[in-house]
N, C-alpha and C positions, 0 to 999 in steps of 0.2 A: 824657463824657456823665453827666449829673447824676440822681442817684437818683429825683428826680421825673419823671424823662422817661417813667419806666416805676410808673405808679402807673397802671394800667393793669387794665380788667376785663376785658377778653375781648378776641382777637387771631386774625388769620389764623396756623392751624397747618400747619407742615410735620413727618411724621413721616421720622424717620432712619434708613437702616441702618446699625448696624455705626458710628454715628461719635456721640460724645458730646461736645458745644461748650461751653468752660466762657468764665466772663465774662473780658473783655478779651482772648479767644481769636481772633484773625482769620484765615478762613481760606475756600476754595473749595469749593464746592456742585455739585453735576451733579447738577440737578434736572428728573426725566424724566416723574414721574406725572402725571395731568390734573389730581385734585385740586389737587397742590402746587403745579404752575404757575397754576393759579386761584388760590391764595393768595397769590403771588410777585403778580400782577397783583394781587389788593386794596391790600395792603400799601403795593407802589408808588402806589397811586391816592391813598392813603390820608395817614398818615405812616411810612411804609417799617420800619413796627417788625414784626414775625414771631415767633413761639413757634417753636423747635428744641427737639423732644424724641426722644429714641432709642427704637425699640420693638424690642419684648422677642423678638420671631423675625422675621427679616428675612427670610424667603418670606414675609408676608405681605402680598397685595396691596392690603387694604384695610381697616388697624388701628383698632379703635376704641379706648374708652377702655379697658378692661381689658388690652388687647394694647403698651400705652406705662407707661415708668416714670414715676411720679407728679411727679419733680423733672427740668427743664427751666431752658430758658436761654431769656429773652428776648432776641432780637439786633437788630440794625437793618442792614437790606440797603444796603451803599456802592458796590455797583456789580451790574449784570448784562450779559450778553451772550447772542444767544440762537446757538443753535447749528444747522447745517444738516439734520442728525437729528429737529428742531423738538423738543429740549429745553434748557433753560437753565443756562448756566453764573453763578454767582450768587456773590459774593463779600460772605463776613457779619461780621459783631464780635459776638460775644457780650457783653451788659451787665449782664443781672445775673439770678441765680434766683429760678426762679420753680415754683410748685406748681398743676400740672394738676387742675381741681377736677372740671371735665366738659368733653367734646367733644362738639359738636353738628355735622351736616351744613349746611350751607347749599344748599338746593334741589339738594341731592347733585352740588355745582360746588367743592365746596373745604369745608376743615374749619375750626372758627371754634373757638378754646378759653378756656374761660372759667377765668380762671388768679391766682394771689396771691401778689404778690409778695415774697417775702421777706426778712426784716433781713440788712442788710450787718453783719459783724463786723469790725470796723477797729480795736476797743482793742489798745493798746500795752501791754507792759510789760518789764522785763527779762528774765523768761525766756524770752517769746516771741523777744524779739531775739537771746537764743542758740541759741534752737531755729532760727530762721531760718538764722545761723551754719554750726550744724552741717548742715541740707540742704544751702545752699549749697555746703558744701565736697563733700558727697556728691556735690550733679549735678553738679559740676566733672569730679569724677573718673569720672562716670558718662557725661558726653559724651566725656571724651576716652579709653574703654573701647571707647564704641557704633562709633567712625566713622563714626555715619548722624546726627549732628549735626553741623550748625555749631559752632565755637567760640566765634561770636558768641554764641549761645542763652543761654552765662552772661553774658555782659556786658549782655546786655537785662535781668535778674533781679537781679543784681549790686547796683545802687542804686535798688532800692525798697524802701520802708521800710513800706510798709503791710500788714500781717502776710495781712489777707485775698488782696489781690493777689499777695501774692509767693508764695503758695502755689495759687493758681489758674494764674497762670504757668508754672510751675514741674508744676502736675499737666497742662495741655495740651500741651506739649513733651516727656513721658515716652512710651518705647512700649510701653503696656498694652492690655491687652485690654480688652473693652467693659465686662466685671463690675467690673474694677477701676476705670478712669474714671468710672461711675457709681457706684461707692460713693464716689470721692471729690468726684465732683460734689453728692451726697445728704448730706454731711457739712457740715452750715452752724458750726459751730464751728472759725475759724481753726485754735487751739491743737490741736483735736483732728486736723484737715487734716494741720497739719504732721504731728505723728508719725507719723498711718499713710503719708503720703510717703516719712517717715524708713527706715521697717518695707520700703517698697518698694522706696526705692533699697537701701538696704542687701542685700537680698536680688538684684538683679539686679546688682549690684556682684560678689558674688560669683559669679553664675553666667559673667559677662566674663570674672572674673578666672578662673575655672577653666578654659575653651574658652580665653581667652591661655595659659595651659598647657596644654592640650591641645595645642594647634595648633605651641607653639612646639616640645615634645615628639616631636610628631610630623615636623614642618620638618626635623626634627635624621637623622630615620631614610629618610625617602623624598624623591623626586622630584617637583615639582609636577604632573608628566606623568601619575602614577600616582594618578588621581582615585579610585580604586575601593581600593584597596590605604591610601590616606589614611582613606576614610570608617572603615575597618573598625577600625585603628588608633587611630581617635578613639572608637569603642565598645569598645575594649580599654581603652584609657584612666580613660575614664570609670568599667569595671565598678570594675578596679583601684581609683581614687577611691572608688567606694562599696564597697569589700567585697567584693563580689560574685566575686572573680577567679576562687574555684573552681569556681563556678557555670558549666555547661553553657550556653551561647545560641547565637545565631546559626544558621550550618548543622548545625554538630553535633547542636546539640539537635531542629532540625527535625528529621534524620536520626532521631533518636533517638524521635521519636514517631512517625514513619512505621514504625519498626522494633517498635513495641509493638503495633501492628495487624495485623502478618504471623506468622504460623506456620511453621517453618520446622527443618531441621533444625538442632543445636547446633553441629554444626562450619561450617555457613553465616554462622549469627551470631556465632561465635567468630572466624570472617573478616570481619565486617565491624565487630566489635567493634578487630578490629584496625587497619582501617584507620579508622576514626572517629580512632582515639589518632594515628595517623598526621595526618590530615587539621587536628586539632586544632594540630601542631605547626609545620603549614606556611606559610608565610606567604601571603597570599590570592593575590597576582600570581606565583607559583612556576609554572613548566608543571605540573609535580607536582602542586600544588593541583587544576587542570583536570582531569588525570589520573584521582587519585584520587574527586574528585566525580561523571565519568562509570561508571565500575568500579561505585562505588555505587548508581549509577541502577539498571547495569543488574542490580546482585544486588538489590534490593529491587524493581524491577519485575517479576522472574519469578514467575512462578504455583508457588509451592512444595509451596502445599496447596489452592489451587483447580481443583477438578475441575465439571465437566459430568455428571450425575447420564445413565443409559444407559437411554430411552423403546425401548423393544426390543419390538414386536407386528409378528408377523407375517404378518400380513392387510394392518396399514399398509403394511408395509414392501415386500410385494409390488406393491399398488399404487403408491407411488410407484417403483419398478423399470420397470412397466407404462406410468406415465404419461411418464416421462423416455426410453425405451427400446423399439423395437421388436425382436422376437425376442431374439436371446442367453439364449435358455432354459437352454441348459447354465450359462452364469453366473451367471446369476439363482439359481439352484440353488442353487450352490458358495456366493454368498451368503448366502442365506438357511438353510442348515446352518449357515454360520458364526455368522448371529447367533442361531442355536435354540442352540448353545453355550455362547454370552455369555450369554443367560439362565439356562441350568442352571447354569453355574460361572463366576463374573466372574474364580477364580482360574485358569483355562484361559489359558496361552499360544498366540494364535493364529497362523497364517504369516502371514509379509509375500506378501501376493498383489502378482503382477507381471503386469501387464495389458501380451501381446505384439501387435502389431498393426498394419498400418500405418496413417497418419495419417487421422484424419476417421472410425474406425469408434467414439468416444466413449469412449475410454480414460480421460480425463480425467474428462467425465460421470459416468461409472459412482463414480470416488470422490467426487464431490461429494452421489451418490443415495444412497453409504453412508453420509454425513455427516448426510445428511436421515433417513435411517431410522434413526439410533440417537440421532439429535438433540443432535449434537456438532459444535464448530469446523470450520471445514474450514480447512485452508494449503496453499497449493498453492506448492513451489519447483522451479521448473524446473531441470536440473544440466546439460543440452547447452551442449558446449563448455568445459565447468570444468577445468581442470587444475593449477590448486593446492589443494594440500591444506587450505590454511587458508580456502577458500572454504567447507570443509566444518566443519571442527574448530575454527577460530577464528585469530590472531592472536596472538602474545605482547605480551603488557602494554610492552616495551622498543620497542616497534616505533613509530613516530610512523604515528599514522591508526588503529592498531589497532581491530580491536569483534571478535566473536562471528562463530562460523560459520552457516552459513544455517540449521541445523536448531534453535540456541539463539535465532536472532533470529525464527524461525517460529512456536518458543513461546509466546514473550515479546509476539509480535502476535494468536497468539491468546486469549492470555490465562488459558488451562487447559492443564494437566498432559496432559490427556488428548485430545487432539485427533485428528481424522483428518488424519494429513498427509502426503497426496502428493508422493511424489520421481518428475519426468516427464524422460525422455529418459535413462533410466539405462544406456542402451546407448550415449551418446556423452561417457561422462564419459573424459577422456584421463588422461594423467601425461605429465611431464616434468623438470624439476631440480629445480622445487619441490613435487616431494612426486608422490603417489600418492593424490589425493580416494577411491577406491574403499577402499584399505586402512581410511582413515576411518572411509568406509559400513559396514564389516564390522561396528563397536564399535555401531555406534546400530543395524544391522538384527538382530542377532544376538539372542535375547529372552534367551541366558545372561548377557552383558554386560554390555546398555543398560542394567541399573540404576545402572552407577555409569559413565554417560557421564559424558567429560572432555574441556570445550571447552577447548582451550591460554588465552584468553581471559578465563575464570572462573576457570581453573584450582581449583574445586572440584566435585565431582562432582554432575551431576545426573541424577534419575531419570527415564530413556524408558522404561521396561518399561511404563504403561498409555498409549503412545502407539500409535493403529493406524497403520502404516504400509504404503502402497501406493506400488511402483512400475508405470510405463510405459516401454515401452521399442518401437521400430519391430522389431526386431528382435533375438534370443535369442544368437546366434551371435557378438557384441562385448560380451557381459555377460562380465567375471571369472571365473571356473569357481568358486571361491570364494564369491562373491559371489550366481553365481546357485544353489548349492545351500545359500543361505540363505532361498529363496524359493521359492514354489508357481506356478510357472508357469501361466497361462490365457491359451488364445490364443483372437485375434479375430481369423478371417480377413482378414473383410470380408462384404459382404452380395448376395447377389443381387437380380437386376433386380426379382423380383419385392418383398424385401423391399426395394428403397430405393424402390417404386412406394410402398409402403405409406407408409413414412417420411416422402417428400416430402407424401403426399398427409394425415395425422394430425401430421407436426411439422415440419416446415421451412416449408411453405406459408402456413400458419395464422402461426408464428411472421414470415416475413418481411410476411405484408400487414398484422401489427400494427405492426410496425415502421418500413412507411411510410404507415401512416395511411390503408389502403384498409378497403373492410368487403366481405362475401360479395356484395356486387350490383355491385361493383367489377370485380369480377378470375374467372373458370372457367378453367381449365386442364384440359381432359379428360385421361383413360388413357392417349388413345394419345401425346398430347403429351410427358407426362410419361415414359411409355417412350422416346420418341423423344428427348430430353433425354438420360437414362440410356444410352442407346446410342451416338447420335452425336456426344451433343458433351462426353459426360464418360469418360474411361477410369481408372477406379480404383478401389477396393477399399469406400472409405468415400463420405461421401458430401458432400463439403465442397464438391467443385466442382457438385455437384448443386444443391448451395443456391446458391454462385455464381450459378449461371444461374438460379434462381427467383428472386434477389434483382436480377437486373439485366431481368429482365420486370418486376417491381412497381414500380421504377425508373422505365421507359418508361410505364407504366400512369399511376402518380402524376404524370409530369411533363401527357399527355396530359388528366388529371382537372382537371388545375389551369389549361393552356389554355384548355381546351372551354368550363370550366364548367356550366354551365346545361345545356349541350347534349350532356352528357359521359352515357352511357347506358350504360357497362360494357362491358368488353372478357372474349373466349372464347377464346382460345389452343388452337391444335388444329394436327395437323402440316402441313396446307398454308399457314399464316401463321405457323409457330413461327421461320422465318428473318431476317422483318420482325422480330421482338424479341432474336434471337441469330446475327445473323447466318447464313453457310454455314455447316454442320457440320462441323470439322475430322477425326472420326473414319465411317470405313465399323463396322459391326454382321458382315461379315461377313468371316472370315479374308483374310490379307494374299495367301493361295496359293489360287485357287481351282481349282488344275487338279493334276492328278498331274504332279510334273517328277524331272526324273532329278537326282541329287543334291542335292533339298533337302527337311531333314528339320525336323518344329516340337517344338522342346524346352517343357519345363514349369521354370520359374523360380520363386523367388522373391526378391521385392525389398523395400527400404523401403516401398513403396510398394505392397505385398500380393504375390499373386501373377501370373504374365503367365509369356504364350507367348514363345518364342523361335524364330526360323528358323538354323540350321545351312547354311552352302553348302559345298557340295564339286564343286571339278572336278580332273578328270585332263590331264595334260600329257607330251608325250614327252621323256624326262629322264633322268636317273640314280638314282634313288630322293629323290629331297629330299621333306621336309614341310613348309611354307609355314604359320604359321598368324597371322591377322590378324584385328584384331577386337578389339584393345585388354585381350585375355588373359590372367588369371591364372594362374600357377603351376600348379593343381592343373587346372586345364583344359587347361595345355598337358600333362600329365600323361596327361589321360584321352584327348587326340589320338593321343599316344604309342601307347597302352595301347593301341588301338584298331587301330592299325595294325597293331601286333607280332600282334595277334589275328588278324586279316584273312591275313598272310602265312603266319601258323603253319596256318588253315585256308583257302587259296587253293581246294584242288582242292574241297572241299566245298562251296564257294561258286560255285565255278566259274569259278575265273580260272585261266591260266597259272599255276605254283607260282615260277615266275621272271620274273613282271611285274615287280615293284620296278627290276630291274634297264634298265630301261627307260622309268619311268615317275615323271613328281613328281606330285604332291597339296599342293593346296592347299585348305586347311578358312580360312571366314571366316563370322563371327560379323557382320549387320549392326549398322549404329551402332557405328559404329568409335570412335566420341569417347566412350564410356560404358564403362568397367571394369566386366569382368564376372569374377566368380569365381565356385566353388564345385562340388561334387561327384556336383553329379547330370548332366551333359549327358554323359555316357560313351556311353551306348546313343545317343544323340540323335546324336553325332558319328560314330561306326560305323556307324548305318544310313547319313547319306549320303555315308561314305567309299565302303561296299560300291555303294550305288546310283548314284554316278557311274564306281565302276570295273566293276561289268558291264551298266551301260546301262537298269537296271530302274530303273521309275521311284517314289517314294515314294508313298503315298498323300495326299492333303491335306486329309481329315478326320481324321486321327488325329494325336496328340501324345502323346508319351511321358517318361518321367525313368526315371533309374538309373545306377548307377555300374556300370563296366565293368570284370572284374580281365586279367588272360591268357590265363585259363584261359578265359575266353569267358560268364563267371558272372556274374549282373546283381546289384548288391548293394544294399539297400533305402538310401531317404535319408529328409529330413525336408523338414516343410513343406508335406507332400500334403494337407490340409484347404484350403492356402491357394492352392495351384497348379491344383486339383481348379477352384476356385471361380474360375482365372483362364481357365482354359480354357473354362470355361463360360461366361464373360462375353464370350470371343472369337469364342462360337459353333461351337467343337469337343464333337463326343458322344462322340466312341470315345477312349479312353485305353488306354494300356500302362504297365502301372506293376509293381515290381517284389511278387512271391509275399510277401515280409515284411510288405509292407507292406499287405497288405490288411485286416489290423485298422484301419489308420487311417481305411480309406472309412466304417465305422461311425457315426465321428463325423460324416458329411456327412448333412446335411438330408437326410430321406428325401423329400423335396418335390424336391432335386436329381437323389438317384442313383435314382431312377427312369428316369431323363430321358438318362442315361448308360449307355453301356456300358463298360465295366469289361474288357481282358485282365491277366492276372497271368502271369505271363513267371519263369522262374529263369535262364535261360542267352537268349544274346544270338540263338541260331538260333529260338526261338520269336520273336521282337522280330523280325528279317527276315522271318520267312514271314508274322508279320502284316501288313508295315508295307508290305513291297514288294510292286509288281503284278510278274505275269508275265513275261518278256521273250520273243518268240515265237521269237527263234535264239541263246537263250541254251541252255546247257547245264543240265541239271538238277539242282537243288538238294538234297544229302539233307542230312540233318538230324546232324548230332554225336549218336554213343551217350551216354550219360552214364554 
């Protein structure tokens, strides 16, 4: 193509990304823009010649003249294709440069450049021809370095002789970047072309040649498998290459500026200064490498010196108590003392309070309400079931899978030093070969120790002493002795009918019609419904199956809102329709014995599960003295069967039996629910009354229930649990109790809203316990009482 073909003033322009087209450069186009393909189409119409010029930031949609580099190539389009996407693929030759003077729009359909074309430099001389030489030998060595050339590429270059061209060539086939192919395209001086080529290859000559050693360096130490363990190798390499070898980078150095931002104590960072030197020496695919970078996580992720500042008002704080919580006034107390302390002295060591209770009276609640009133984290980890030790204390570093025991990974999630953090079900934490988790508990509950807790894991010691901790537990009686006289015991019975009336009706009710999207015109549940709930179809302490059943009314409500529609008017629940939403009621309200019978007596229990009444059976049989006892019976029950008997014999005649009945007679004592382990120390009196009341025919009362241990001597001896047995027999609909003289400090603690409602005997010896409990027998013999 002859220099006149482009003596040319103005031309359809296409602007470029990203690609700079030098003359006698032939190559492919994907040409997508509207203007550009409106250009593609003049050209064509035309004589197929086009302006290609590169512009200066390729997110540009729509470059004008200041946004395109001033020096361009005119080309002439040799073929087009259009593509199914409807843009064009466009195959061009650049012919020769050219100088963008102005851009204009054409009826804003395509851009039209008015342009000037510029002198060829084609003089020859000898030194050009040895400069030529010397590139040539360079790109020689510079394709067969790249492997992303042909080898042909010198042999096209090879026999031209025209110092402009061989250097246009030669600069279209290099792989630069846009700056540099346009300052080589902007270079209209042959002579001067060559050498900055010269400058370029040379420089990417060596940069081959070094990454060829790298690489071959590297080939020599690892496995092509090991893609990750190569890379890093190749940036050791390199620093080596530059000097840099002593120099910190990579993870280290990350490490090492993540470690300028934490405060911490010195022998922390003197451990992790040690493993850093470690880390450094490892080789990246090492398991040990892994190892070590986790270790570090987790010492620089702890909150070493980040704490939670303590918002401590006690008006707030009763309110929120208030609003999460009905009743529990004694707690709320205990409470709220605690945190008037925290305010006068933050250096006051407080107890680990242990919330006793069975399930659903908001044991949990209550720490998340102390988390909100001092306006600290909360972590809640539950320990039911745990029986290795390193569940609690951590994991040694040799162990494959190792981490942190749950009280360091509790931390570490909340993010402060100082957290409230709940330990729940601390009454089923077990042991077995591996370890004893309670012993554990002792180092983090103890406020003399916890300052230099020591997780096997970290194996460097961390500070709990301003960590509050709470436990839960269902029950007092499977805690550690140890363990629990690290702790301030409070207990939660459970609530009465009146309080869970309350609860259902200020927080469970509200909460579940938000939850399925009813509103107050939705849904009335009156008093007596909600009694009737409480009574018939929930038996327990707390009040979870209470929501249960509120939650499976809102249920049927919702599904019925969403039928009806339109026509849906709101539903009343009251107890003549309350079985259309919960079924029949599985529970009677009213004792299981409603009549006086001869040999059965109702005991006061306590369970996981609060407290509850128990029936006692006793019948007599003509026999040789056996005692029978069934009912799935522990040890110290079958003890207190024992105990009862020898008492009974030792005073026959004062009772009024033959003094040599045994010799004639068995007994048998059963406990119903035979499939349920019953243990524990109070059914003594419970079992003696209906031993005596089946062996002389008098009959029990069956409004009364009682507890007490029973010795030989015929002395009732006080037990525990009476706030929570109080509150079961009240729920069973028993008013009269018998409970042991010790123990009448404890009814104190009962709602005076309750023991009103109650009567109350206090009993020392088992002959008061009969003459309350048994009716008269009309041909029995008369009963005196034991002198004492």
């Amino acid at each position: 193509m002859s220099e006149r073909d482009w003596q040319l003033s103005e031309a359809p322009l296409i602007p470029l990304r990203n690609v700079v087209v030098f003359p006698y450069h032939v190559l492919p186009l994907f040409v997508g823009r509207p203007k550009s393909l409106k250009s593609i189409e003049s050209a064509l119409a035309a004589n197929r010649k086009i302006v290609l010029v590169c512009q200066k930031d390729e997110s540009n949609e729509d470059p004008g003249l200041a946004d395109l580099y001033d020096i361009g190539v005119g080309a002439e389009i040799l073929q087009l294709l259009k593509l199914p996407d409807g843009s064009d693929r466009v195959l061009v030759e650049g012919v020769r440069r050219v100088r963008v003077k102005n851009v204009r729009s054409d009826d804003d359909e395509m851009l039209v450049a008015s342009i000037e074309p510029l002198p060829i430099d084609d003089k020859t001389s000898t030194e050009r021809q040895a400069l030529m030489r010397v590139v040539l030998d360079q790109f020689s060595q510079y394709v067969e370095l790249s492997r992303k050339l042909p080898s042909e590429t010198v042999n096209n270059v090879s026999g031209v002789t025209e110092p402009d061209r061989f250097a246009d060539l030669i600069a279209s086939s290099l792989l630069l970047g846009t700056e540099d192919r346009q300052a080589l395209l902007a270079t209209l001086d042959a002579e001067e072309r060559l050498h900055r080529i010269a400058e370029l290859l040379a420089k990417e000559i060596y940069v081959l040649e070094l990454a060829r050693k790298i690489e071959s360096d590297v080939k020599a130490k690892v496995d092509q498998s090991q893609r990750e363990y190569y890379l890093r190798e190749q940036v050791r390499v390199i620093e080596k290459e530059l000097g840099e070898e002593g120099e910190e980078a990579g993870e280290v150095g990350e490490y090492r500026q993540k470690l300028e931002k934490i405060h911490m104590p010195a022998y922390a960072r003197d451990k992790i200064d040690e493993e850093l030197a470690r880390l450094a020496k490892t080789p990246a695919m090492s398991p040990e490498s892994s190892v070590i970078r986790t270790y570090l996580d987790w010492l620089i992720g702890l909150p070493w010196d980040i704490r939670t500042a303590d918002k401590i008002d006690l008006k707030r704080a009763r309110k929120v108590l208030d609003k999460d919580h009905y009743g529990l006034e004694e707690i709320k107390d205990r409470i709220l003392e605690y945190l008037a302390v925290r305010k006068l002295s933050d250096k006051a060591k407080g107890p680990i309070l242990c919330f006793v209770g069975p399930p659903g009276v908001g044991k949990t609640s209550l720490g998340k309400s102390i988390a909100e009133t001092l306006d600290r984290k909360f972590v809640h980890v539950s320990l039911g079931g745990i029986r290795d030790e390193a569940e609690v204390r951590g994991h040694r570093r040799t162990y494959v899978g190792a981490m942190p025991g749950r009280i360091i990974q509790g931390i570490k999630q909340a993010g402060t030093k100082n957290p409230v953090f709940l330990l729940d079900e601390i009454d089923k934490v077990g042991a077995d070969f591996r370890g004893d988790p309670t012993a554990a508990l002792l180092e983090a509950l103890d406020p003399e120790q916890n300052t230099q807790f020591s997780d096997h894991y970290i194996e460097i010691p961390f500070d709990l002493s301003e960590v509050l901790f709470l436990t839960t537990a269902n029950v007092s009686e499977t805690i550690p002795s140890a363990l629990l006289d690290r702790m301030e015991v409070i207990s939660l019975p459970g609530y009465t009918d009146e309080e869970k009336q309350q609860i259902a009706r200020h927080f469970l009710l509200p909460k579940a019609m938000q939850q399925h999207g009813l509103k107050e015109e939705d849904l009335a549940i009156d008093d007596r419904a909600v009694l009737a709930i409480i009574q018939q179809y929930t038996r327990e302490a707390g009040v979870r199956g209470l929501e249960r059943s509120l939650v499976r009314i809102c249920r049927k409500v919702a599904r019925a809102k969403v039928e009806e529609k339109k026509s849906f008017a709101g539903v009343t629940v009251h107890p003549d329709n309350l079985a259309a939403y919960l079924d029949l009621a599985p529970y009677s309200y009213t004792s299981l014995i409603k009549e006086a019978r001869v040999g059965v007596a109702c005991g006061l229990v306590v369970t996981q599960y609060g407290g509850d009444t128990v029936y006692v059976e006793s019948t007599r049989m003509d026999g040789k003295g056996n005692l029978q006892l069934t009912g799935q019976l522990g040890d110290v029950m079958k003890e207190s069967a024992q105990a009862a008997l020898s008492y009974i014999r030792t005073h026959a005649v004062e009772i009024g039996l033959d003094p040599h009945f045994i010799e004639k007679t068995d007994l048998h004592v059963h406990v119903p629910e035979g499939a349920v382990p019953k243990e524990g120390p109070s059914a003594g009196v419970t079992m003696a009354t209906a031993m005596v009341s089946a062996l002389t025919g008098r009959k029990v009362r069956s409004d009364i229930a009682m507890t007490g241990e029973i010795t030989l001597r015929g002395q009732v001896l006080p037990v525990g649990g009476i706030k929570a047995k109080v509150l079961g027999a009240y729920r069973a609909g028993i008013r009269k109790l018998i409970l042991p003289e010790e123990n009448r400090r404890d009814t104190s603690k009962i709602s005076p809203d309750i023991s009103r409602k109650l009567e109350f005997t206090f009993v020392n010896d088992i002959a008061q316990v009969l003459e309350k409990a048994l009716l008269p027998a009309g041909t029995a013999s008369g009963f005196k009482r034991r002198r004492q």
